[in-house]
C-alpha positions as CSV (number, residue, x, y, z in Angstrom):
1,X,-21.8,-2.0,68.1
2,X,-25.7,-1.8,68.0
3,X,-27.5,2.0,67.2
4,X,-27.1,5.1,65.2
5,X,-23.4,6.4,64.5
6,X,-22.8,10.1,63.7
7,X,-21.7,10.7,60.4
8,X,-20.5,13.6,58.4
9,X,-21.5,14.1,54.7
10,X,-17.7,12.4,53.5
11,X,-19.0,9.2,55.8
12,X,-22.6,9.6,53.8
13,X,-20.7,9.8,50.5
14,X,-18.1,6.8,51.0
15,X,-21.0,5.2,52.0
16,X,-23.3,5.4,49.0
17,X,-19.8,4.6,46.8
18,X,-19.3,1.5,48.7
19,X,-23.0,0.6,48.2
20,X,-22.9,1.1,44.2
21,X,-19.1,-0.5,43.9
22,X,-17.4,-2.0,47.2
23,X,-14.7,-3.0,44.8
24,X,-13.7,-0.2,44.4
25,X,-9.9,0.9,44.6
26,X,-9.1,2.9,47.6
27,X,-7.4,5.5,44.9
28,X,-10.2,6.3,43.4
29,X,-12.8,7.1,46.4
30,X,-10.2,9.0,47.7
31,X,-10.3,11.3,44.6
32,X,-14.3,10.8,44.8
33,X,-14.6,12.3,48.0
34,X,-11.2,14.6,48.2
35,X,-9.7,12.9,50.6
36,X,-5.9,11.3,51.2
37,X,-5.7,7.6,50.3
38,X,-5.1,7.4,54.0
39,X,-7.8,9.2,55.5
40,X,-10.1,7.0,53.0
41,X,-8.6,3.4,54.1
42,X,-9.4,5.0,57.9
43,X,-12.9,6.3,57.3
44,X,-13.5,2.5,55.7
45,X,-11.7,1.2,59.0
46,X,-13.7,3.4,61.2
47,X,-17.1,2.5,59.3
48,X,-16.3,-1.4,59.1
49,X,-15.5,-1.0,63.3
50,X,-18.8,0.9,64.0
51,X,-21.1,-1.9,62.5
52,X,-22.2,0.7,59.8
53,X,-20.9,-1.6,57.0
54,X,-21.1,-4.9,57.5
55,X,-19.2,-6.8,55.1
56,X,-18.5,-5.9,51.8
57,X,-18.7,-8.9,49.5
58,X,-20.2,-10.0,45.5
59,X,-23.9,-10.0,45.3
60,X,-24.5,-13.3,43.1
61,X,-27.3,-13.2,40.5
62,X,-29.5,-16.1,42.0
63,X,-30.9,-17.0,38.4
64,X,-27.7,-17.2,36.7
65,X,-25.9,-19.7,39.5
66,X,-29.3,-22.0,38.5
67,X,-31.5,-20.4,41.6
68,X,-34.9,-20.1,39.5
69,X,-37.6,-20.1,42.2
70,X,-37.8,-17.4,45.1
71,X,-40.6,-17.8,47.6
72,X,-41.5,-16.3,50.8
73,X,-42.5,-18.6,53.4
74,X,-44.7,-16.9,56.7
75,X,-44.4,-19.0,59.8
76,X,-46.6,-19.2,62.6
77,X,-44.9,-20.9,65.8
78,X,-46.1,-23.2,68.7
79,X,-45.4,-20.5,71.3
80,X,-44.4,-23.7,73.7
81,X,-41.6,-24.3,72.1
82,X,-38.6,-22.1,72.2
83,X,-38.4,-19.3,69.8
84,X,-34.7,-19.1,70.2
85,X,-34.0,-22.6,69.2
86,X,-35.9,-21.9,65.9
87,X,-34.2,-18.9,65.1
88,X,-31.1,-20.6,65.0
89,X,-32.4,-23.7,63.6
90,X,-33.9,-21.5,60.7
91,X,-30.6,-19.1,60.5
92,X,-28.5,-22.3,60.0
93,X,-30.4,-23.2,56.3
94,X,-28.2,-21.9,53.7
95,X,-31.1,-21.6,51.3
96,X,-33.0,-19.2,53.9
97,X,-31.4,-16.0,52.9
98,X,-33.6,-13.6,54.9
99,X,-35.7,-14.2,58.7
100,X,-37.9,-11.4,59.9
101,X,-39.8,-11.4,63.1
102,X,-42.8,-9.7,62.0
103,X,-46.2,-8.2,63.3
104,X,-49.6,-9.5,62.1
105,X,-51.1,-12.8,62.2
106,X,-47.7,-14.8,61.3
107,X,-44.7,-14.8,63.4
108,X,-42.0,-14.8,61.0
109,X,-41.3,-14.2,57.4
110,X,-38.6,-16.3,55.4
111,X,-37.1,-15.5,52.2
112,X,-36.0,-18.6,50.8
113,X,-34.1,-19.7,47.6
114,X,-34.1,-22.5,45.4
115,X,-33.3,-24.1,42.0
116,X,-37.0,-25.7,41.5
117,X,-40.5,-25.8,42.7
118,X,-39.6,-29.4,43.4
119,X,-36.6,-28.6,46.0
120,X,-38.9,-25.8,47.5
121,X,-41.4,-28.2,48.6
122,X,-38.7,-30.8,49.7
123,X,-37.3,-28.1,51.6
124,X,-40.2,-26.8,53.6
125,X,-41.9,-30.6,53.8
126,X,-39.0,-32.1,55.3
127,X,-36.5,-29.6,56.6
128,X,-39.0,-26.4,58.0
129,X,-42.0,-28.0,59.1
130,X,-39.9,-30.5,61.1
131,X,-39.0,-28.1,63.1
132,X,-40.6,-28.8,66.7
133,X,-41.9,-24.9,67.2
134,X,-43.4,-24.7,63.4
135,X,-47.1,-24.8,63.9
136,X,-48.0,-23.9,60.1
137,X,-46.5,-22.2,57.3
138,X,-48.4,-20.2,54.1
139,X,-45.4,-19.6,50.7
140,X,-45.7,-17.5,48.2
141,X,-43.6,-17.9,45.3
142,X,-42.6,-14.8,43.2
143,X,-43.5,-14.6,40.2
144,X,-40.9,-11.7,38.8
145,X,-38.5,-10.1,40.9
146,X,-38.8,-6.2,39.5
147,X,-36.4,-4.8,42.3
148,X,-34.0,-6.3,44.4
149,X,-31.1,-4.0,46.4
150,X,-29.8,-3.6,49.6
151,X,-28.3,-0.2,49.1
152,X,-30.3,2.5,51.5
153,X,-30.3,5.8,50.0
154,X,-27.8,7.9,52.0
């Protein structure tokens, strides 16, 4: 399901627990919000079913699983060559762990994860600018990530 859902201010507030702890027993959002166990697990149900939450899973510390370098790579395409096949060809890289289509000069905007400098530039020579609609590509490597979420505030 695709667009806004309506929510109440108990949706808002499971929600925002999920974001900080998805873990989380079902007992003890349930006393959070002041709700049955039951009406909890359905409100999760309902939320998972509307699109609203779309997975809950761990969120892996990229430097401590021996991912040190995080770049972002913009990509400019040869417009002849089908946008749809490099979406999917680009989606399919495990080590591309964001795509954005993107207004400006560039077309789209990668964020891309790797153990070295070395596999970085492996990776874009002979995976991503193989890629028959890949006309150029410009990286930038960060430095120092100072913030990093994907809760929204609720």
């Amino acid at each position: 399901m695709t667009g806004i859902i309506l929510m109440d201010a108990t949706d808002r507030r499971l929600l925002d627990l999920l974001q900080k702890d998805g873990r989380r027993a079902s007992a003890d959002l349930a006393k959070e919000i002041g709700l049955s166990v039951s009406a909890t697990n359905d409100r999760v149900r309902k939320l998972i079913d509307s699109g609203a939450v779309k997975s809950i899973e761990a969120i892996v510390e990229p430097s401590v699983v021996g991912f040190e370098v995080t770049a972002f790579v913009f990509v400019d395409l040869d417009y002849k060559c089908s946008e749809q096949e490099f979406v999917s060809q680009v989606t399919a890289f495990d080590r591309v762990v964001e795509v954005h289509h993107v207004t400006g000069t560039h077309s789209y905007l990668l964020k891309v994860r790797e153990r070295t400098n070395q596999d970085l530039n492996v990776f874009i020579a002979k995976s991503l600018k193989h890629l028959a609609a890949v006309r150029r590509t410009e990286t930038l490597i960060s430095l120092e990530t100072l913030k990093e979420t994907l809760r929204l505030p609720l």
